[in-house]
DSSP file (Angstrom, degrees, kcal/mol; ACC not computed):
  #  RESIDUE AA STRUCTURE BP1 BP2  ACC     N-H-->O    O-->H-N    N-H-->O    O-->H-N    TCO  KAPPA ALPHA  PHI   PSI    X-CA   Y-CA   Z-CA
    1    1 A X              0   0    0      0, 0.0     3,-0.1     0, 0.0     2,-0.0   0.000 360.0 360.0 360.0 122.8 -167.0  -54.8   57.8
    2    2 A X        -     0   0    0      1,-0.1     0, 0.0     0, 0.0     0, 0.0  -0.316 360.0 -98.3 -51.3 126.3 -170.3  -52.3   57.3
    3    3 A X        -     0   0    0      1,-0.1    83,-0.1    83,-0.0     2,-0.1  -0.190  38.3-108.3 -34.9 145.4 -170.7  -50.0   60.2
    4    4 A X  E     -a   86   0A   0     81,-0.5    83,-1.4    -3,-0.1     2,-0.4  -0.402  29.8-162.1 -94.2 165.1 -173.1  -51.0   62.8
    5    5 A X  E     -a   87   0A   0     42,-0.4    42,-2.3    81,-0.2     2,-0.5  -0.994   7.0-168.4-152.8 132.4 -176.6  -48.9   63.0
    6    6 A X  E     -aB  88  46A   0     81,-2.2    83,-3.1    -2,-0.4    40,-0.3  -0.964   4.6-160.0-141.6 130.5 -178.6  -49.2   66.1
    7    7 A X  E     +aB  89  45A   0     38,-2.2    38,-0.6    -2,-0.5     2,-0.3  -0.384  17.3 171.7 -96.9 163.6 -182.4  -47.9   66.6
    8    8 A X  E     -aB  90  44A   0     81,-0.9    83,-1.5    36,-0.3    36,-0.3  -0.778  27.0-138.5-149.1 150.6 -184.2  -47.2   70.3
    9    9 A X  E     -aB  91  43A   0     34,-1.6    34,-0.8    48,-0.5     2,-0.7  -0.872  14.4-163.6 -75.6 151.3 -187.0  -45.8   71.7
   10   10 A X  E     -a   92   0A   0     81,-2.5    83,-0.9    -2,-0.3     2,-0.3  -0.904   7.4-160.2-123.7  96.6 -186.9  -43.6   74.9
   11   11 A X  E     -aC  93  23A   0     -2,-0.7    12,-3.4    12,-0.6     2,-0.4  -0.690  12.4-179.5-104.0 148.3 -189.9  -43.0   76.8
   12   12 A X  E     -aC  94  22A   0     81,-0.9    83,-1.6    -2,-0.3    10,-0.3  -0.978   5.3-170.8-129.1 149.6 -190.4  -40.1   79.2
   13   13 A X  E     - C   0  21A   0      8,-1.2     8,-0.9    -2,-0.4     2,-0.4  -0.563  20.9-114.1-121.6-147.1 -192.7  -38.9   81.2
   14   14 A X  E     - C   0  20A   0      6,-0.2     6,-0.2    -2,-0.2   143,-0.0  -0.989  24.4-145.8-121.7 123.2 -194.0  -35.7   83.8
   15   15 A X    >   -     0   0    0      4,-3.9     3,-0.6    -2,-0.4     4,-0.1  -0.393  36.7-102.9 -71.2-178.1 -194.3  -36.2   87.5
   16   16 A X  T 3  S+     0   0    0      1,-0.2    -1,-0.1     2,-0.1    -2,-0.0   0.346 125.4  61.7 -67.2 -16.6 -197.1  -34.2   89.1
   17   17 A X  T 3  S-     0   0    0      2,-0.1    -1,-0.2     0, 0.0    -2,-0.1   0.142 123.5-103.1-102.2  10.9 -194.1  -31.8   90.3
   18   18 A X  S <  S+     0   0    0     -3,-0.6     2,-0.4     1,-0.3    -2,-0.1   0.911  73.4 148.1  85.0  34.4 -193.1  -31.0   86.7
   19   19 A X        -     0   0    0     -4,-0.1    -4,-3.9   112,-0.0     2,-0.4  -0.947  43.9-133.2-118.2 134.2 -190.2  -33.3   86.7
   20   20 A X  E     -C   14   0A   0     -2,-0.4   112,-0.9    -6,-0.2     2,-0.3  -0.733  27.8-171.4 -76.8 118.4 -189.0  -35.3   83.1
   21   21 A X  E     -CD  13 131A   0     -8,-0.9    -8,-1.2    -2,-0.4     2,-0.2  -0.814  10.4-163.7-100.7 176.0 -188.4  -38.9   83.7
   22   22 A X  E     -C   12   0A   0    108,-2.3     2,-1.0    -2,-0.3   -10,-0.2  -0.996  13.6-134.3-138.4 133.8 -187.1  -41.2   81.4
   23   23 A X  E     +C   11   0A   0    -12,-3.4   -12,-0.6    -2,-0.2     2,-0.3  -0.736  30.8 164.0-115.7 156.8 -187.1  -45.1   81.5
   24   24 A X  E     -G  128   0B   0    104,-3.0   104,-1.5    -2,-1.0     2,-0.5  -0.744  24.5-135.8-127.1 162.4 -184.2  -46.8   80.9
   25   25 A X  E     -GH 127  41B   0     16,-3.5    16,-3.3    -2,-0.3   102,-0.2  -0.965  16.0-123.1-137.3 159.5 -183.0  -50.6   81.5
   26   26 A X  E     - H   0  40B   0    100,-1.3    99,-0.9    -2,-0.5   100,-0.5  -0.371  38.0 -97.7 -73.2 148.8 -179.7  -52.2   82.9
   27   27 A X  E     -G  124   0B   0     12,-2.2    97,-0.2    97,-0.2    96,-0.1  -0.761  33.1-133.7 -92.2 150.3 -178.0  -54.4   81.2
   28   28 A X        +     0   0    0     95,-2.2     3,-0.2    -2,-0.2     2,-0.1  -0.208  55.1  49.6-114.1 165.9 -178.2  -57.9   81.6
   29   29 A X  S >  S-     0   0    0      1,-0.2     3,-0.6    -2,-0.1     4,-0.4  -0.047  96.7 -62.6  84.6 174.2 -175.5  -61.0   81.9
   30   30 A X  T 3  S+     0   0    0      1,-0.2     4,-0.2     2,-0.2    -1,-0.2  -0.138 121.6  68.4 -56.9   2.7 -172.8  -61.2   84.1
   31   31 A X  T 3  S+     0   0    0     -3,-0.2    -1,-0.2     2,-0.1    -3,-0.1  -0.051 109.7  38.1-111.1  20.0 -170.6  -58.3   83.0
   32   32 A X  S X  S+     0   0    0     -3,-0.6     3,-0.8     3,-0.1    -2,-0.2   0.178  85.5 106.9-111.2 -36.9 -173.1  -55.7   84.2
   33   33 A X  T 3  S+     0   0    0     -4,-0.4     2,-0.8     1,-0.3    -2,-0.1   0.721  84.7  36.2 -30.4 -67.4 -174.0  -57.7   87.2
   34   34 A X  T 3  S+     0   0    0     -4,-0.2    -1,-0.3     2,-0.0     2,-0.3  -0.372 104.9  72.7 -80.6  51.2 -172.0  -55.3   89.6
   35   35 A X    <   +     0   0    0     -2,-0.8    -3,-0.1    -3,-0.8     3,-0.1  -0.929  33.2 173.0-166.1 174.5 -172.5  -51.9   88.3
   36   36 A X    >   +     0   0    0     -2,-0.3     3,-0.8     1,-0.2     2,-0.5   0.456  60.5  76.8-139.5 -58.9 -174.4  -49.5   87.9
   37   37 A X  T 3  S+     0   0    0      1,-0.2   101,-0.2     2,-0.1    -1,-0.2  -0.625 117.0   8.6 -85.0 128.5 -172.8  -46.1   86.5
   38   38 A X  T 3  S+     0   0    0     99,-1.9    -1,-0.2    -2,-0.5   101,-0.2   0.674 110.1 101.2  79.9  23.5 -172.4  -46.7   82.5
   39   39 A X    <   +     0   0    0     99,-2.7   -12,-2.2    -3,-0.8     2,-0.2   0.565  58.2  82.3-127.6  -1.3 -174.2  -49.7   83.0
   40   40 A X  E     -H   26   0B   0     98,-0.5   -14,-0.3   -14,-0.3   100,-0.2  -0.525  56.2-159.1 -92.8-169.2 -177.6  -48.8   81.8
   41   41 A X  E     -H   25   0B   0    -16,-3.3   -16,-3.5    -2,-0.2     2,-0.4  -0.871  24.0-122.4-154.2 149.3 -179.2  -48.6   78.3
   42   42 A X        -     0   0    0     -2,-0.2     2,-0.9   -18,-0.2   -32,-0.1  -0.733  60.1-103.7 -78.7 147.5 -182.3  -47.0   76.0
   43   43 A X  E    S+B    9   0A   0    -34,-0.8   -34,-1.6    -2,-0.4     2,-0.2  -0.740  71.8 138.7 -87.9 116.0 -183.7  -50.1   74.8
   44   44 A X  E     -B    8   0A   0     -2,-0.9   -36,-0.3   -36,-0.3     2,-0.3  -0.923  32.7-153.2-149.8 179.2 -182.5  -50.3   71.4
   45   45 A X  E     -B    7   0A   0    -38,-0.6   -38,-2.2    -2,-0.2     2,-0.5  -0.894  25.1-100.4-159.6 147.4 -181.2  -52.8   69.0
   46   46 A X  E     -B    6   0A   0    -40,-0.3     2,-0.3    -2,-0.3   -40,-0.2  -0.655  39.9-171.6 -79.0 150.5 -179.1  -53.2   66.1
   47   47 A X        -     0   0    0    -42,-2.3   -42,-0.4    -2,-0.5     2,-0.1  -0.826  21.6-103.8-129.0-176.9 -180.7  -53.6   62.6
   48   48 A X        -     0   0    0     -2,-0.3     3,-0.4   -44,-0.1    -1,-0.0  -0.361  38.9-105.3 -93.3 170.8 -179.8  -54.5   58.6
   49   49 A X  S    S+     0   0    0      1,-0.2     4,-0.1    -2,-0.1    -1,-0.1   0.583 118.4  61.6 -48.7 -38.8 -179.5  -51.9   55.8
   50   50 A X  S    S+     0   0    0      2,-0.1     2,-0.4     0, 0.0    -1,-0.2   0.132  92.6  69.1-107.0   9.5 -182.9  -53.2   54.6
   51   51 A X  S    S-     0   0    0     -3,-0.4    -4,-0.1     4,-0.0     2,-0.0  -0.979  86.2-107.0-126.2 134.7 -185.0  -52.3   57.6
   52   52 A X    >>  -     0   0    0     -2,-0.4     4,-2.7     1,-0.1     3,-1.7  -0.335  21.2-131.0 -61.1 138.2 -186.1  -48.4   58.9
   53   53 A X  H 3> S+     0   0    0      1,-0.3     4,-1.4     2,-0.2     5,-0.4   0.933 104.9  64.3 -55.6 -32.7 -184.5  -47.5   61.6
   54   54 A X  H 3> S+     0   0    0      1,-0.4     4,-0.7     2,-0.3    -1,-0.3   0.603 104.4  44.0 -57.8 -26.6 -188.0  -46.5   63.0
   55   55 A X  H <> S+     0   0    0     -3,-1.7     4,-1.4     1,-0.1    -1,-0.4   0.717 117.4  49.5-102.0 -17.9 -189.4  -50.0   63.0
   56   56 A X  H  X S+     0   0    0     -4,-2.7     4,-2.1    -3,-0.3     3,-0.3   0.914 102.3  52.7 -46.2 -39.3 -186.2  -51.1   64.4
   57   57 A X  H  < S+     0   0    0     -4,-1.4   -48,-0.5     1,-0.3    -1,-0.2   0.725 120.0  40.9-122.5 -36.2 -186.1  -48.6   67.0
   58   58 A X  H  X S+     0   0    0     -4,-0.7     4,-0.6    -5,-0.4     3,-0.4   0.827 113.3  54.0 -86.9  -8.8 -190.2  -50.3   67.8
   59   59 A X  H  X S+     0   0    0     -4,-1.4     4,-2.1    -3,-0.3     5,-0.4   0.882 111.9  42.9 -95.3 -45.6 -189.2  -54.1   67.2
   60   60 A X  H  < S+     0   0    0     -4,-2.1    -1,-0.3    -5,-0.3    -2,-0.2   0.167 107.0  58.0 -80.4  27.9 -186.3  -53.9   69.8
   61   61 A X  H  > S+     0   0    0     -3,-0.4     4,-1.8     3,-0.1     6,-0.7   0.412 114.4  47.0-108.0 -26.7 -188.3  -51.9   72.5
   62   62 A X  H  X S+     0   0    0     -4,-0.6     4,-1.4     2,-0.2    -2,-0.2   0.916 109.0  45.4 -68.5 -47.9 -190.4  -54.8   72.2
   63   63 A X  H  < S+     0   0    0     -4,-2.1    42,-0.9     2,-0.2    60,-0.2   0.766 119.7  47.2 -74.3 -21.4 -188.1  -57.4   72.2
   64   64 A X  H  4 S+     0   0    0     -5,-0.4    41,-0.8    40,-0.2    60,-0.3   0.976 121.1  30.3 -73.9 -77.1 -186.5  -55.7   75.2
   65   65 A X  H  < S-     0   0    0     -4,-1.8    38,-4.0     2,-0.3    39,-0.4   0.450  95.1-132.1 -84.0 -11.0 -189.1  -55.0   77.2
   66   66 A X  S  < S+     0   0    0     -4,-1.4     2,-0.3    37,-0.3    -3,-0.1   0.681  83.3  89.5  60.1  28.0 -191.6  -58.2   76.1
   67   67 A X  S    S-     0   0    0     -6,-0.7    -2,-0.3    -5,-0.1    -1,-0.2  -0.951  91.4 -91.3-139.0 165.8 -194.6  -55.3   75.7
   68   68 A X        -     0   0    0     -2,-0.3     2,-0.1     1,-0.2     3,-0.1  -0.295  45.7 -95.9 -85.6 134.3 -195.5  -53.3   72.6
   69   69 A X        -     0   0    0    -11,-0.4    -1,-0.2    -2,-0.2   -11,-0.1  -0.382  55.5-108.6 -65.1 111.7 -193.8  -49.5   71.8
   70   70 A X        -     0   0    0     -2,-0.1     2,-0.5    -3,-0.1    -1,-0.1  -0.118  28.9-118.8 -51.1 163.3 -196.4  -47.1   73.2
   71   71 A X        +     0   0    0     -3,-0.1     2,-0.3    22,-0.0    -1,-0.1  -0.783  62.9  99.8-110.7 154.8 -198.2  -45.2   70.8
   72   72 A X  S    S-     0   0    0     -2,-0.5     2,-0.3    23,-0.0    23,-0.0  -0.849  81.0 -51.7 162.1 164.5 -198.1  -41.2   70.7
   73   73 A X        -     0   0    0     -2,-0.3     2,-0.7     1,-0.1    21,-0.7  -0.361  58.6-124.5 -55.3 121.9 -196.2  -39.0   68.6
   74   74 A X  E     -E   93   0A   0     -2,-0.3     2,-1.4    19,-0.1    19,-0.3  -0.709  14.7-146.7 -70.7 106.9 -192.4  -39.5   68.2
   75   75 A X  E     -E   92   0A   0     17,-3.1    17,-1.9    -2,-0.7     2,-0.1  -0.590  12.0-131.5 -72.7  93.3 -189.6  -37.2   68.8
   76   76 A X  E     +E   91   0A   0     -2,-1.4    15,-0.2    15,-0.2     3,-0.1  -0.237  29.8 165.8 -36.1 117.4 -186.7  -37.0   67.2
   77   77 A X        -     0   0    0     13,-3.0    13,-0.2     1,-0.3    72,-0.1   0.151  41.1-134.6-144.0  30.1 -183.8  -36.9   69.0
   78   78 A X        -     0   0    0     12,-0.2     2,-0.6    11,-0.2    12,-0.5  -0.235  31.3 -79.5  76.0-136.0 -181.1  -37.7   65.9
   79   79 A X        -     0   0    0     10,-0.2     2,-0.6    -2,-0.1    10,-0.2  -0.938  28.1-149.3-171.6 157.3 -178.3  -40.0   66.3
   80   80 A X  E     -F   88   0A   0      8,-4.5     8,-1.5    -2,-0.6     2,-0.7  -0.901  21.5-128.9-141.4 134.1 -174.9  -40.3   67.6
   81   81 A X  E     -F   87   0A   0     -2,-0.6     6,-0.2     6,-0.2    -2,-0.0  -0.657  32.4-146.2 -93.3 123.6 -172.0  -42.3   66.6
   82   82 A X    >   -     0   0    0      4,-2.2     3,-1.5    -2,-0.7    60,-0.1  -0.084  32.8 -98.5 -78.9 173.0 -170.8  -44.3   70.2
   83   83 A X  T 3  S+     0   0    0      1,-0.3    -1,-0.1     2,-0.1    -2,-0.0   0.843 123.5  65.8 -77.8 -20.2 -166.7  -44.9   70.7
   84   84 A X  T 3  S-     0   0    0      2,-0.1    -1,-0.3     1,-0.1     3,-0.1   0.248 123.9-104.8 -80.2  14.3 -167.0  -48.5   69.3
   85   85 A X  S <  S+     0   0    0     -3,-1.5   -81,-0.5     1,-0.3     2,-0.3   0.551  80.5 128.3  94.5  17.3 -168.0  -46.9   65.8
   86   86 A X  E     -a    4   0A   0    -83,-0.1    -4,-2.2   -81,-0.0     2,-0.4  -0.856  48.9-147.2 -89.6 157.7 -171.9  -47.7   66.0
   87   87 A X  E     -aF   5  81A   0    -83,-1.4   -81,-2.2    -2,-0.3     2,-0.3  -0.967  10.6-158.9-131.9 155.6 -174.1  -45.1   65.5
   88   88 A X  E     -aF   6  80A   0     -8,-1.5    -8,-4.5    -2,-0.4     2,-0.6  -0.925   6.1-160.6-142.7 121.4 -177.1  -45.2   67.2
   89   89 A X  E     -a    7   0A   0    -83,-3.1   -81,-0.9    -2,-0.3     2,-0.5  -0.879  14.6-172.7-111.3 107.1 -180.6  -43.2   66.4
   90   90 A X  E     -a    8   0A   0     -2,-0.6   -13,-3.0   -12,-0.5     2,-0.4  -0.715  11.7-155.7-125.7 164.3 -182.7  -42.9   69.0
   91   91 A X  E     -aE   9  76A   0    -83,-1.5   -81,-2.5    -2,-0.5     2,-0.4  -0.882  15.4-142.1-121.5 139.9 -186.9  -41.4   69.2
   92   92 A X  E     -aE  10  75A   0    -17,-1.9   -17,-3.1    -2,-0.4     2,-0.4  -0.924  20.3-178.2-110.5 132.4 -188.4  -40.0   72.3
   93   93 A X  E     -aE  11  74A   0    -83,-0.9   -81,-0.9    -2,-0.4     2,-0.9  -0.985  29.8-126.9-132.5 114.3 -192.1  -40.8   72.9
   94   94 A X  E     +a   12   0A   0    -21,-0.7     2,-0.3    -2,-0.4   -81,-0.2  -0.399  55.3 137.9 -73.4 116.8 -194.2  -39.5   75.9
   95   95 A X        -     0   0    0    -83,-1.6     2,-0.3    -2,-0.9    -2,-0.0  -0.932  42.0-149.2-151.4 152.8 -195.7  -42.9   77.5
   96   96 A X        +     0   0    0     -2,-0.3     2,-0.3   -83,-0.1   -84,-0.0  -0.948  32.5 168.1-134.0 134.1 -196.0  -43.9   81.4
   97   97 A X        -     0   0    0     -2,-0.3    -2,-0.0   -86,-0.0   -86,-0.0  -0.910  37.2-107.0-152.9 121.6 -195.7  -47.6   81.6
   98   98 A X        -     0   0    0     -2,-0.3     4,-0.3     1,-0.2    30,-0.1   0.104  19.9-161.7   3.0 118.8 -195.1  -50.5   84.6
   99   99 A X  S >  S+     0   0    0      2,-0.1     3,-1.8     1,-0.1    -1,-0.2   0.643  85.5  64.6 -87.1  -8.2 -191.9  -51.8   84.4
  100  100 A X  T 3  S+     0   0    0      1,-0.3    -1,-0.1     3,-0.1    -2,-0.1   0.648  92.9  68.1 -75.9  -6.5 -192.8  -54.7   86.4
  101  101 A X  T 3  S+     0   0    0      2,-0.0    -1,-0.3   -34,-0.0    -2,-0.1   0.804  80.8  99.3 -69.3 -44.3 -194.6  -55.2   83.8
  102  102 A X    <   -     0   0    0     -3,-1.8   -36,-0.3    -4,-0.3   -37,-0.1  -0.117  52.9-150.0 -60.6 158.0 -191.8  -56.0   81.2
  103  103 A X        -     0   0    0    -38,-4.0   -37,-0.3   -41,-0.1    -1,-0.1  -0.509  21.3-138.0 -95.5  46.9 -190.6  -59.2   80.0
  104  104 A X        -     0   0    0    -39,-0.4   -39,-0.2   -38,-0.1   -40,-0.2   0.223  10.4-131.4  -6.6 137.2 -187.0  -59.0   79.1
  105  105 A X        -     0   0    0    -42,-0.9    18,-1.3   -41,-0.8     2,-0.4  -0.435  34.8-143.3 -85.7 171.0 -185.9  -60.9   75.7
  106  106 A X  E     -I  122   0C   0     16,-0.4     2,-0.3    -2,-0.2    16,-0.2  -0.968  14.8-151.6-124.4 153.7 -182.9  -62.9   76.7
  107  107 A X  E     -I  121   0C   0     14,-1.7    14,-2.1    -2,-0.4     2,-0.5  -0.869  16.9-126.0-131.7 152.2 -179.5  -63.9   74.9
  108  108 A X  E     +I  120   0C   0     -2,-0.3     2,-0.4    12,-0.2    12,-0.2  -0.930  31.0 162.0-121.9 138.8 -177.0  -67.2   75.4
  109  109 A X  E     -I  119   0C   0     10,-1.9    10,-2.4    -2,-0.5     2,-0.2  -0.988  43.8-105.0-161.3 133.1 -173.3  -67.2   76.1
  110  110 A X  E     -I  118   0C   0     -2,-0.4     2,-0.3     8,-0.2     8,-0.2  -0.406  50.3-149.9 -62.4 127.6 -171.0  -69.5   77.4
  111  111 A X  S    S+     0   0    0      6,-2.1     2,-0.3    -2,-0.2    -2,-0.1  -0.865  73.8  34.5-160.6 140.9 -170.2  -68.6   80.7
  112  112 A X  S >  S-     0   0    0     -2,-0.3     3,-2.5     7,-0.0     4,-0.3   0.474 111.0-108.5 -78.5 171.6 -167.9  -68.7   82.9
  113  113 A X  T 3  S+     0   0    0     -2,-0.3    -2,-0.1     1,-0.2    -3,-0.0  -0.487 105.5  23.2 -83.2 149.0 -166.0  -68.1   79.6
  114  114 A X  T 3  S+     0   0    0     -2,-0.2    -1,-0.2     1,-0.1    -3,-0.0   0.471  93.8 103.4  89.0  -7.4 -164.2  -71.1   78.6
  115  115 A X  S <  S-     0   0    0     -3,-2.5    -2,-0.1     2,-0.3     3,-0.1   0.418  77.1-142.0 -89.0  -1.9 -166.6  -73.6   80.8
  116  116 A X        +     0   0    0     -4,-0.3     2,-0.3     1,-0.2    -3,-0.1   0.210  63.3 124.1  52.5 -13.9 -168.0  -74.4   77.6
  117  117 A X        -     0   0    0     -5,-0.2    -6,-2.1     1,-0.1     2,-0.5  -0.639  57.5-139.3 -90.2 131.3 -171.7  -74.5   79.6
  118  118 A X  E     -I  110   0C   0     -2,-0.3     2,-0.3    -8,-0.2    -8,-0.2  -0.790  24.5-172.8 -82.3 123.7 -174.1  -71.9   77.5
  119  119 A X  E     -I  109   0C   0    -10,-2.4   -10,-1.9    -2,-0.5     2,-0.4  -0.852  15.9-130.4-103.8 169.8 -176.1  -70.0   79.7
  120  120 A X  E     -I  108   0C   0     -2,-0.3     2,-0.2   -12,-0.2   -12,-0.2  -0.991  21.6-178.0-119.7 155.0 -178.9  -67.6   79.1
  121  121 A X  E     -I  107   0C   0    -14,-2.1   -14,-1.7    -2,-0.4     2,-0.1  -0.686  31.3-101.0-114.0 162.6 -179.2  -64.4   80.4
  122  122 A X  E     -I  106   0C   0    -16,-0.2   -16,-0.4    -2,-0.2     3,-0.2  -0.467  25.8-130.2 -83.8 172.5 -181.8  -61.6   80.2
  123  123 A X  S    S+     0   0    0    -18,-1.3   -95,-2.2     1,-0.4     2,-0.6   0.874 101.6  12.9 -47.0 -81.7 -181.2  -58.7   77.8
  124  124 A X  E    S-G   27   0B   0    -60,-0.3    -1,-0.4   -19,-0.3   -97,-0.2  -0.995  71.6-157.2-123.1 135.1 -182.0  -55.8   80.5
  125  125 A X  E    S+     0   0B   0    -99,-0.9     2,-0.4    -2,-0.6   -98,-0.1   0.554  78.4   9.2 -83.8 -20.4 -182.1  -57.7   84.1
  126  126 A X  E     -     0   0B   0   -100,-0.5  -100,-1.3     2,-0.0     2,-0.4  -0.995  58.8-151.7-162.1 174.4 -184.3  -54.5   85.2
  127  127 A X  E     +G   25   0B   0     -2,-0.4     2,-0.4  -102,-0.2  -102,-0.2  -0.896  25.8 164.7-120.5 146.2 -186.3  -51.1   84.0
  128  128 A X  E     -G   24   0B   0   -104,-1.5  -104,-3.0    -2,-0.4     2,-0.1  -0.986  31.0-123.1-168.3 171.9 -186.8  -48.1   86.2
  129  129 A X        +     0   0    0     -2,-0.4     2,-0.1  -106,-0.2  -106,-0.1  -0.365  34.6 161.6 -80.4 177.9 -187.8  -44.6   85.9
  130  130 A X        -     0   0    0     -2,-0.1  -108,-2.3  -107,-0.1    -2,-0.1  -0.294  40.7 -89.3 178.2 166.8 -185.8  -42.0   87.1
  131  131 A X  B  >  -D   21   0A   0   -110,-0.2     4,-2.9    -2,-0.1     5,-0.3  -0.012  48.5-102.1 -85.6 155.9 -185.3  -38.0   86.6
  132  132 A X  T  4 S+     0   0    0   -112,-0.9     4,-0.4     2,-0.2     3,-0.2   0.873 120.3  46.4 -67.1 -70.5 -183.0  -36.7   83.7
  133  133 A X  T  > S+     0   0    0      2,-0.2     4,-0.9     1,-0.2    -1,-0.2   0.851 115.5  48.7 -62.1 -38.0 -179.8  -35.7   85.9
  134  134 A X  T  4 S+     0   0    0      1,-0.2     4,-0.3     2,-0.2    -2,-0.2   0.877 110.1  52.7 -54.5 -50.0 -180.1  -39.2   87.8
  135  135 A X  T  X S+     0   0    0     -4,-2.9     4,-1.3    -3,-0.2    -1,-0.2   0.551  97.8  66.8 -78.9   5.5 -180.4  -40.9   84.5
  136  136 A X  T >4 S+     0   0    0     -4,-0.4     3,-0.6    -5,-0.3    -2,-0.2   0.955 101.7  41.0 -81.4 -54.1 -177.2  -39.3   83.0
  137  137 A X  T 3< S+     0   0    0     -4,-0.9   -99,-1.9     1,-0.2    -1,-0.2   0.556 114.4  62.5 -68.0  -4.7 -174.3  -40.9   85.2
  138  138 A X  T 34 S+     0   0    0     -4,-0.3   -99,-2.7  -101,-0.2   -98,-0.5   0.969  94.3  80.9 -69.5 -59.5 -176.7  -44.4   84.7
  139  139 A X  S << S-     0   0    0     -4,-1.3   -98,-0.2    -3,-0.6     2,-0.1   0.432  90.9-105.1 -50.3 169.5 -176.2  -44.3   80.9
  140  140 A X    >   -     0   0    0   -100,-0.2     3,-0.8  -102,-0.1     4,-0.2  -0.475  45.2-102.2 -79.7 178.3 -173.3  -45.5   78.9
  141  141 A X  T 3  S+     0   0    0      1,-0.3    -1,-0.1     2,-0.2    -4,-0.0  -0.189 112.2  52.4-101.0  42.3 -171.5  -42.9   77.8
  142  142 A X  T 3  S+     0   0    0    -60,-0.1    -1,-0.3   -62,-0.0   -54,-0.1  -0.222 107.6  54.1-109.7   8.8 -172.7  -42.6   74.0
  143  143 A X  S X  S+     0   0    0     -3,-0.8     3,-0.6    -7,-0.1    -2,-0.2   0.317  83.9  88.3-132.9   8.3 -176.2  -42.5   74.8
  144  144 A X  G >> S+     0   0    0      1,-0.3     3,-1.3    -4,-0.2     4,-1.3   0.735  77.1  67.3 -40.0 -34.1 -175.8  -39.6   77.3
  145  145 A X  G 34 S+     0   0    0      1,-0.3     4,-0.4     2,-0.2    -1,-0.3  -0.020  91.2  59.5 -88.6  22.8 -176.3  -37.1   74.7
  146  146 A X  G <> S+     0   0    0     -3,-0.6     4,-0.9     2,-0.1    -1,-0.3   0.075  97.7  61.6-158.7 -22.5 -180.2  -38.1   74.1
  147  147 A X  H X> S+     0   0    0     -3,-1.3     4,-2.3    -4,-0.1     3,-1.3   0.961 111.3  36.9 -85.6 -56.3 -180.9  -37.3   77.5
  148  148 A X  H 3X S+     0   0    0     -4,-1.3     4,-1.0     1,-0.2     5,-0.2   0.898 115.0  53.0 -57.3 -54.2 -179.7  -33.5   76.8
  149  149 A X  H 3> S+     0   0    0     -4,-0.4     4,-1.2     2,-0.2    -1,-0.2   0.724 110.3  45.8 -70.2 -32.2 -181.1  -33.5   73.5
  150  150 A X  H X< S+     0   0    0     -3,-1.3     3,-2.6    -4,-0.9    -2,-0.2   0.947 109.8  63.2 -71.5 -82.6 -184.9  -34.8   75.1
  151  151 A X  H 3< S+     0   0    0     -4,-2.3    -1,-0.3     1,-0.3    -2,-0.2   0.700 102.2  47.6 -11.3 -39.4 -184.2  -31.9   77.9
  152  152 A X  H 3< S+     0   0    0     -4,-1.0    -1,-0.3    -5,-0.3    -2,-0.2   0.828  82.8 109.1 -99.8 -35.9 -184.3  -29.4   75.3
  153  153 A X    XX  -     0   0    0     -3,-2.6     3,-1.6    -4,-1.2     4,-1.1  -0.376  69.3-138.5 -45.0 108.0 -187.5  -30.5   73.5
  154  154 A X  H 3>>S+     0   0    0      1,-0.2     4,-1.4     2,-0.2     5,-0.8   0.726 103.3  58.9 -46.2 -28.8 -189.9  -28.0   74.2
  155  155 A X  H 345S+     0   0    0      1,-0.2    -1,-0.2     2,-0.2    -4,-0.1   0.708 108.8  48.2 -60.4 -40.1 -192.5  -31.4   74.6
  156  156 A X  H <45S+     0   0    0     -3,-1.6    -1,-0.2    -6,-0.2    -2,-0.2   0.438 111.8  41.0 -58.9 -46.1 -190.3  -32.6   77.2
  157  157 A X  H  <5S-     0   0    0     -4,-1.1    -2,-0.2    -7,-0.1    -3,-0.2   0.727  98.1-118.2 -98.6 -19.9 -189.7  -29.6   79.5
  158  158 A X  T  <5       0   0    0     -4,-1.4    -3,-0.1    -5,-0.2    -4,-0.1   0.570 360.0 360.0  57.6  21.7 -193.1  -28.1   79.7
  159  159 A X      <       0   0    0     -5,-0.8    -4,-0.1    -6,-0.2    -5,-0.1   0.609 360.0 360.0 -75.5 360.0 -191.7  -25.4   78.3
């Protein structure tokens, strides 16, 4: 089986107090439902061999979020291989944007498992802001490392 390759975008912004946020979304179905810590996500997606990750990375923040990948310069911020063997690239872009605004994409699964009835569920059940140390314990734990990497971007820090 090829290894899996999974794109995101990450937007942050600056409070008026010089503080980086980042927004992230929860994940969605019933096996997130109750949690919290490890239980949000960058919105990103898997893609094929035959697509950049960089229009991946804008086609799932769109399909995620049901609005269009702000535009502004893009940060690299590299890629990291997660413990289930995908590795995962994700690009930081300075945007301030509504989450009430998104439209979650949704996905279908039988549940309860075994009931045979498909339901669908949303993709991420919510969006929020929230400050760089807040968002770390949020994250799964393979996408942690995106948060430090953003920290360090002079673009990012106001350094």
């Amino acid at each position: 089986m090829p290894p899996k390759h999974s794109a995101g975008l990450l937007l942050f912004r600056r409070t008026p107090d010089g503080v980086t946020e980042v927004l992230i979304g929860h994940m969605g179905g019933p096996f997130w439902a109750g949690r919290s810590a490890a239980a949000w996500s960058i919105p990103k997606g898997e893609y094929a061999a035959d697509e950049p990750p960089e229009a991946a990375a804008r086609r799932e923040f769109e399909e995620e979020l049901g609005l269009p990948a702000p535009d502004g310069p893009w940060i690299a911020l590299g890629e990291n291989r997660q413990r289930g063997g995908k590795t995962v690239t994700v690009w930081a872009v300075r945007a301030d944007l509504d989450p009430a605004r998104a439209t979650p994409g949704t996905f279908t699964m039988e549940w309860p498992r075994g009931s045979g009835v498909l339901r669908e569920f949303p993709e991420i059940d919510r969006f929020g802001w929230f400050p760089l140390a807040e968002a770390e314990p949020l994250l799964v734990a393979g996408q942690r490392v995106f948060l430090a990497r953003l920290a360090a971007h002079p673009d990012a820090s106001g350094a």
